[in-house]
N, C-alpha and C positions, 0 to 999 in steps of 0.2 A: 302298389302293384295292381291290384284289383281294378282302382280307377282308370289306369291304363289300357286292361281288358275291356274294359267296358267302350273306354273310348274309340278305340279298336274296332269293335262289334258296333257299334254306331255310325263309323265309319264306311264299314262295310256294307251295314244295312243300308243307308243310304247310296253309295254308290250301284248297289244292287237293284236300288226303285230306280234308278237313274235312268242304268242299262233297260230296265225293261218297262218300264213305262214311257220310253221316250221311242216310239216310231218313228222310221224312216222309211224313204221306198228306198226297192231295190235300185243298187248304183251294180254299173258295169264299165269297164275301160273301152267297152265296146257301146253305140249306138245301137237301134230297130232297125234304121236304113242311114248307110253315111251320110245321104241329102233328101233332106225332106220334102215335102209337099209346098209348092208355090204358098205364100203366106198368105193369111186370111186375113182382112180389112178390118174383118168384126174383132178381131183379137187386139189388136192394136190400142190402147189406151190405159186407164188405170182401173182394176179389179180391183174393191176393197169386200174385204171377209164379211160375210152377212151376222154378225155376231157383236155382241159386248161391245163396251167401250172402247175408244183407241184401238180397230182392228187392225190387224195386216193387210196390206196390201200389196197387189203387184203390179209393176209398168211395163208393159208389151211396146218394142220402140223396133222398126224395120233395122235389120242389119244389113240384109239381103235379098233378093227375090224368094231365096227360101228359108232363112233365118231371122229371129230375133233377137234383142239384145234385151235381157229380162230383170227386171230388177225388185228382190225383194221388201219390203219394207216395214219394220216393227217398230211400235212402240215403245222408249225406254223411259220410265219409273223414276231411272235416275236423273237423267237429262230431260226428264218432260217435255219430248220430242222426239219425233218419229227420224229413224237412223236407218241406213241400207246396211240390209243382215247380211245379203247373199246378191251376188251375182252371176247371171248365167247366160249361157249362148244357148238358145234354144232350137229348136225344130217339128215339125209336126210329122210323124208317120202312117200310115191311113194300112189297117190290118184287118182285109175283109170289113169293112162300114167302122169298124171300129178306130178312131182317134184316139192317139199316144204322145205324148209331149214329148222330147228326148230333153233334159235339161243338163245343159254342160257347167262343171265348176270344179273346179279343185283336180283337174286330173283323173273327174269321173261321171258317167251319166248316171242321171236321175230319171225315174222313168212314170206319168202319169198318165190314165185314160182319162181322155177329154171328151167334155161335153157340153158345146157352145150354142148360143142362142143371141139375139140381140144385145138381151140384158143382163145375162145369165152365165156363169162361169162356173162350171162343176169338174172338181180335179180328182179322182181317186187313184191314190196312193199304190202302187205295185210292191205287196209288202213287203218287207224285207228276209221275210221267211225261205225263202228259196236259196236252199246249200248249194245250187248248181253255179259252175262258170261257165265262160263261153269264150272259145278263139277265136269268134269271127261275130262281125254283124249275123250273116246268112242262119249261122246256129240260132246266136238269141231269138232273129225272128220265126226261126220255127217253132223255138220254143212258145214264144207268145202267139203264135198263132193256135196253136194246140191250148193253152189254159186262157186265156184273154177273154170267153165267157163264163167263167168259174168261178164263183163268188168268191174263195179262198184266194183266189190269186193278188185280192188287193185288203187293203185296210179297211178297217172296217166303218170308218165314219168319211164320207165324204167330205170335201169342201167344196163350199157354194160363196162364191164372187159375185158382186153385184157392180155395175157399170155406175 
């Protein structure tokens, strides 16, 4: 009986570092703006994670004058070979100078501030911490337009992509 408690509570504890060690950005059933900003040239190819061994990376491939078709890509252990995680339909939104990814998948956007250079891909995270919904594009972007310079409003460690 004991042993079962235990297992129990190991269970639990684990599932509990899961939930909260594992960030995401904030997802919405709404986008910043239903169509994005004509696409940038510079975006377009593969972003691999400036980091450790066998990084992530991502492939930016035109969908549309103002869409992408974006593909994630990790490393697996198992198969010693790099597998697509994630797919997404992308877009860029421009909030006062500021750059936001809309990333689509599963029935929900992903939301990132962008920050591009030649060589250089910097994605920070819109955290997940935000209890608010939104019934409209027009709301969400008012919302980001009001927090969108506020340290709080994203995750804490950026990601940097190198071309």
């Amino acid at each position: 009986m004991k042993y079962l408690n235990f297992k129990a509570l190991a269970y639990s504890l684990m599932l509990f570092c899961v939930v909260v060690l594992t960030a995401c950005p904030y997802s919405s059933e709404h986008p910043i703006d239903p169509v994005g900003v004509k696409i940038k040239r510079e975006l377009m190819g593969k972003w691999t994670k400036n980091s450790g061994d066998n990084p992530p990376f991502y492939i930016f491939e035109k969908s549309d004058d103002n869409k992408y078709d974006v593909t994630k890509n990790e490393w697996s252990d198992t198969d010693k070979a790099y597998s697509t995680k994630t797919k997404y339909v992308g877009h860029i939104s421009e909030l006062g100078g500021t750059m936001f990814l809309n990333m689509f998948s599963d029935g929900k956007y992903y939301f990132y501030k962008l920050e591009l250079s030649a060589s250089e891909l910097k994605l920070f995270e819109v955290t997940d911490n935000i209890d608010e919904t939104f019934s409209s594009s027009a709301e969400l972007k008012s919302f980001f337009m009001k927090h969108k310079d506020m340290s709080f409003f994203y995750n804490k460690d950026e990601e940097v992509y190198k071309k």
